[in-house]
N, C-alpha and C positions, 0 to 999 in steps of 0.2 A: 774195232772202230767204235762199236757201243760204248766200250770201256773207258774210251781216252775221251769222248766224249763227254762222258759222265764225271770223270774226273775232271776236264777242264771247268763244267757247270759248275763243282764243289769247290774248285779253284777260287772261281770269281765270285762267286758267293763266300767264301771264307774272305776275302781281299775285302768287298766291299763291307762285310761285318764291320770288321778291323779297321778300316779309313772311315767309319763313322766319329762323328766330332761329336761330342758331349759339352752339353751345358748343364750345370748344375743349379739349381736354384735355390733363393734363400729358404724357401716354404720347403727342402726336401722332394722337390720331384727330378726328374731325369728329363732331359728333353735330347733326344738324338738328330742329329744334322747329317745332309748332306754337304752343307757349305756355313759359311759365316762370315760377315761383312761385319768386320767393327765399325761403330760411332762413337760420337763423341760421348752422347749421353745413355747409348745401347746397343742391341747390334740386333742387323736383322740377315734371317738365317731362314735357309727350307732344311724341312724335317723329312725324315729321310721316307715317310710315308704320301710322302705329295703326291698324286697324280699329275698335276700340273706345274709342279716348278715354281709354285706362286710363295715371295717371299712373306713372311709373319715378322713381327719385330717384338723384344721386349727388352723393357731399359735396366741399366745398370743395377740400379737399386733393390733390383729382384735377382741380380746373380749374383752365385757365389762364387764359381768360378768356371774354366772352361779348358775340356782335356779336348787336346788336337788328336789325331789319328796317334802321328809319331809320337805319343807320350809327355807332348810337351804340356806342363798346366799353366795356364795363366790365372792368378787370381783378382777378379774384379769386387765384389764387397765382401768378400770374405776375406782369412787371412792365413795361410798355409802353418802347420806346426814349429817350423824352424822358425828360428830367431833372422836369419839372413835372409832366407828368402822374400819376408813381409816386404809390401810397397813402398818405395820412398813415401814420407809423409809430401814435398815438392814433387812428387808424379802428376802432369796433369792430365795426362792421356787420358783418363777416364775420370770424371767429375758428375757430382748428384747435385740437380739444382733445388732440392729439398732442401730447404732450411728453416731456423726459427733464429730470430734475434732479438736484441733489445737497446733502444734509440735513445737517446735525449739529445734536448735541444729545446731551442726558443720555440713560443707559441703566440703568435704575432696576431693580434685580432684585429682582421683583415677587414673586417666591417659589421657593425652589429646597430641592426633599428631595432627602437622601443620609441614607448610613449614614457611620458614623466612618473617615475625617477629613471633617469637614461642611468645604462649601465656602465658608460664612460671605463670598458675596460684596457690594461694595458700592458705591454707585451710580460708575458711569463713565460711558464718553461714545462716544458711538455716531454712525457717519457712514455715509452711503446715496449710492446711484444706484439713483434710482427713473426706469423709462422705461414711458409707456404709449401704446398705439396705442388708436383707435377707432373699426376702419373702415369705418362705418355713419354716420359723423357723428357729431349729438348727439338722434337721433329727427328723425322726419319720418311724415306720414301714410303716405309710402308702404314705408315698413319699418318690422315688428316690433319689431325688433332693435336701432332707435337706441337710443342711452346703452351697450350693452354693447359692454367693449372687453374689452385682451388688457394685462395689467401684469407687470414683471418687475423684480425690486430685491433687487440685490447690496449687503453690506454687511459692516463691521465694527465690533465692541465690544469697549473694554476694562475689565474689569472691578478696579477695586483689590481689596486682599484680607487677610482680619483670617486671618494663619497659624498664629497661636498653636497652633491643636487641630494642625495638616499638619507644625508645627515639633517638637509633640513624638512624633506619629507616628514620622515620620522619624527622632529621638535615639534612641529603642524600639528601632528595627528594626537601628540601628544599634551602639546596647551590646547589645543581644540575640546579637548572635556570638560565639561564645562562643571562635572562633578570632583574635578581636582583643584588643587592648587598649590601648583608645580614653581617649583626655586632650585637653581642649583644643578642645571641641568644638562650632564655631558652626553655628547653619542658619540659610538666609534664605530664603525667598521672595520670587515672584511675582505678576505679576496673571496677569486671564484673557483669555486672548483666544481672540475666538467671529469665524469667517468664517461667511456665509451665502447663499445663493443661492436665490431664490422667484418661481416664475412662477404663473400663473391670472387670474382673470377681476375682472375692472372696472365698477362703473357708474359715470357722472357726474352730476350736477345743475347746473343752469344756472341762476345768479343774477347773471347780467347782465356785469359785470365781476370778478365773484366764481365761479368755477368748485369744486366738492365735485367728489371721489374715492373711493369706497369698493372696497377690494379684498380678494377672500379669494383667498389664496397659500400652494401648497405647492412646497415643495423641499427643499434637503440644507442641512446644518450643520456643521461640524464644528468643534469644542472643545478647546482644549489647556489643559488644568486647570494650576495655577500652578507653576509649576517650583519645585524646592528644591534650594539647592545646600548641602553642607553641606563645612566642614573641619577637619578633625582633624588628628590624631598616633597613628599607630598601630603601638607598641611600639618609639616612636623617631621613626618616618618619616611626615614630610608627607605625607597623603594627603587626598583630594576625593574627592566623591559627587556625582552627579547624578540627581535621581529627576524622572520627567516621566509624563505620561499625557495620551493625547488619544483623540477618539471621533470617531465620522464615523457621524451617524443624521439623519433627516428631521427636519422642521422644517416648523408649520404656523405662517399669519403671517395678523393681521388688521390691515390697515391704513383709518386712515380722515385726508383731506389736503383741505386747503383754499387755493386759488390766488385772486392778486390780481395782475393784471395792469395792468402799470407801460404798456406797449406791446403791441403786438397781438403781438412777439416774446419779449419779458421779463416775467416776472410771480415777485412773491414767494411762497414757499411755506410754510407751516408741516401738518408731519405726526406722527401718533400711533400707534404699531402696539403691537399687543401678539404677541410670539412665544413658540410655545412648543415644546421640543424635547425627547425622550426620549433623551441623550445618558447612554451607559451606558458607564462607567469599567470595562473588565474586569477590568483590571491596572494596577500602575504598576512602571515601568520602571525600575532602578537602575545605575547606571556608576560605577565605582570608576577614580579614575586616578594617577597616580601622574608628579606635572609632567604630559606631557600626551600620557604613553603610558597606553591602558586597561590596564588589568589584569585586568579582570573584568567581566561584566555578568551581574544579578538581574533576576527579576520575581516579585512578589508577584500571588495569583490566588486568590480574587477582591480585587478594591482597592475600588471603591464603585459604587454606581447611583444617578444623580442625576438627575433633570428637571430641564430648564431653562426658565425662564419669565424671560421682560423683558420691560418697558415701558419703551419709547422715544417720547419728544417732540427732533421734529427740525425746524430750519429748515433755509431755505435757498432758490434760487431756479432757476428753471424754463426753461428754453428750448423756444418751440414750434416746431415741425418742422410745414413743410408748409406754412410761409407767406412 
C-alpha cells in the first residue's frame, strides 16, 4: 500500500512538472506557469510557485514566446527558426502600442501677442518625431496602470511672415542715427523658426486595429524671431545690417493621435497638438558690416514679449518597436 502510494505521489508530481506552461522572455529568463490568460497587449499568468493563485501580468513586448504543457509554441515577439512558421506580418492577435514616428503638416498660429514689431505670423508647416513607450501594456486586470505610458516629441516649424510692421521698425532704427547718413535703403525679411522638445505622460485607447494617443507634454523651445537683413549707403559706402532675436523658454504641448495599422509593424498616423510657449524677446540684436568685416554690433532692450501658440495637424507613419 506504501508502495502505490508513493508511486501515485511521483505520478502526479511528474504530471504536474510536465503540464507546466513556459513563458520565455526577451531578456533570457524562464518564467514557469500554472495557467495563462492571453491579452491583447500581454498576458496574465500564476507562476507555478504561488501560494495564493494571485494573477501577475507582463506584456507582449517582453515575450518571446510561450510552450504550452502539450508542446505547442506560440511565438509572441520573437520569431521561430522556420521560414513558415513566423507570424503573419496582418496577425493582430497580439499588437505593441510602443512606437516612434514622424508627422508633417501645417503649423497654424493659432494666436500669438506681442508689443510692436507684432510677429504677424502665418500658417507654415510643421514636422515631428513622436516616440512613445508603454510599459504596462495596454491594461490588464492585473495592473492599475495599463494604458499609461511615457511620450517624447522633438520637432520643428516654420513659420512665413507678413514684415511690413519689423521692415519699418528696422528703417526707424536705422535713419534714427543721427551719425549716419543713410540712402538707398532695402530691408527684407524672414520666417520663423521654432525647435522644440517635449517629454510626459501618455494614455492610449484600443479600437481594434485603430489605436488613440493622448499626451500631456512639457519641455523647452526655443524661437528665432525672423531675421532682417537690410542694405544701404551710408555717406557714400555700402553697408549691411543684420538684426536677429531668439528665446529659449518652456513650452507646454497637448497632443491628441490616432494610428491605423497597415501591418502589425507599419501603421498610418494622423496627429493634432496644440502648443503653447511664453518665449520672451529681451532684445534684438544688430550687426553692421561693411563687405564682410563687422564694424559694429547694437542691441536694443527691451525689443518684445511674445506668446507663442500653434496648432499643428500632422501626418505621417509609425513604426512599432517591440514586435
Amino acid at each position: 500500500m506504501k508502495s502505490i502510494f508513493l508511486l501515485l505521489l511521483f505520478l502526479g508530481f511528474s504530471i504536474s512538472i510536465f503540464s507546466q506552461i513556459k513563458i520565455y522572455t526577451t531578456n533570457g529568463n524562464v518564467i514557469e506557469c500554472q495557467s495563462v490568460e492571453k491579452k491583447r497587449f500581454g498576458v496574465d499568468y500564476i507562476p507555478v510557485n504561488s501560494t495564493d493563485n494571485y494573477g501577475e501580468y507582463i506584456a507582449n513586448t517582453k515575450i518571446d514566446r510561450i510552450e504550452y504543457a502539450d508542446g505547442e509554441i506560440e511565438y509572441v515577439s520573437g520569431t521561430p527558426d522556420k521560414q513558415t512558421n513566423r507570424r503573419n506580418p496582418k496577425d493582430f492577435t497580439y499588437l505593441s502600442l510602443n512606437y516612434v514616428s514622424l508627422n508633417v503638416g501645417p503649423a497654424i498660429p493659432y494666436s500669438v501677442f506681442a508689443t510692436d514689431p507684432g510677429p504677424y505670423s502665418m500658417v507654415g508647416i510643421n514636422t515631428e518625431i513622436d516616440a512613445s513607450f508603454y510599459p504596462f501594456g495596454g491594461g490588464s486586470s492585473a495592473t492599475f496602470l495599463g494604458g499609461i505610458g511615457i511620450g517624447i516629441v522633438t520637432g520643428y516649424s516654420y513659420n512665413p511672415f507678413d514684415g511690413t510692421q519689423h521692415q519699418a521698425f528696422v528703417s526707424n532704427a536705422l535713419m534714427a542715427d543721427t551719425a549716419a547718413n543713410i540712402t538707398n535703403l532695402n530691408v527684407r525679411t524672414g520666417g520663423w523658426n521654432n525647435f522644440y522638445f517635449l517629454g510626459g505622460l501618455g494614455y492610449n485607447g484600443d479600437l481594434g486595429r485603430v489605436m488613440l494617443d493622448y499626451k500631456l507634454l512639457l519641455g523647452f523651445h526655443h524661437s528665432s524671431y525672423p531675421r532682417a537683413d537690410a542694405s544701404y549707403a551710408n555717406n557714400g559706402v555700402a553697408q549691411t545690417s543684420v538684426f536677429t532675436a531668439s528665446s529659449f523658454n518652456y513650452m507646454l504641448g497637448l497632443y491628441g493621435s490616432i494610428r491605423y495599422f497597415l501591418t502589425r509593424k507599419f501603421s498610418l498616423k494622423a496627429n493634432v497638438s496644440f502648443l503653447f510657449s511664453g518665449s520672451g524677446f529681451d532684445e534684438l540684436n544688430r550687426k553692421d558690416y561693411v563687405g564682410d568685416q563687422l564694424i559694429g554690433e547694437y542691441s536694443t532692450n527691451p525689443f518684445t514679449s511674445t506668446t507663442f501658440l500653434n496648432f499643428n495637424v500632422t501626418f505621417g507613419v509609425a513604426y512599432t518597436i517591440g514586435r
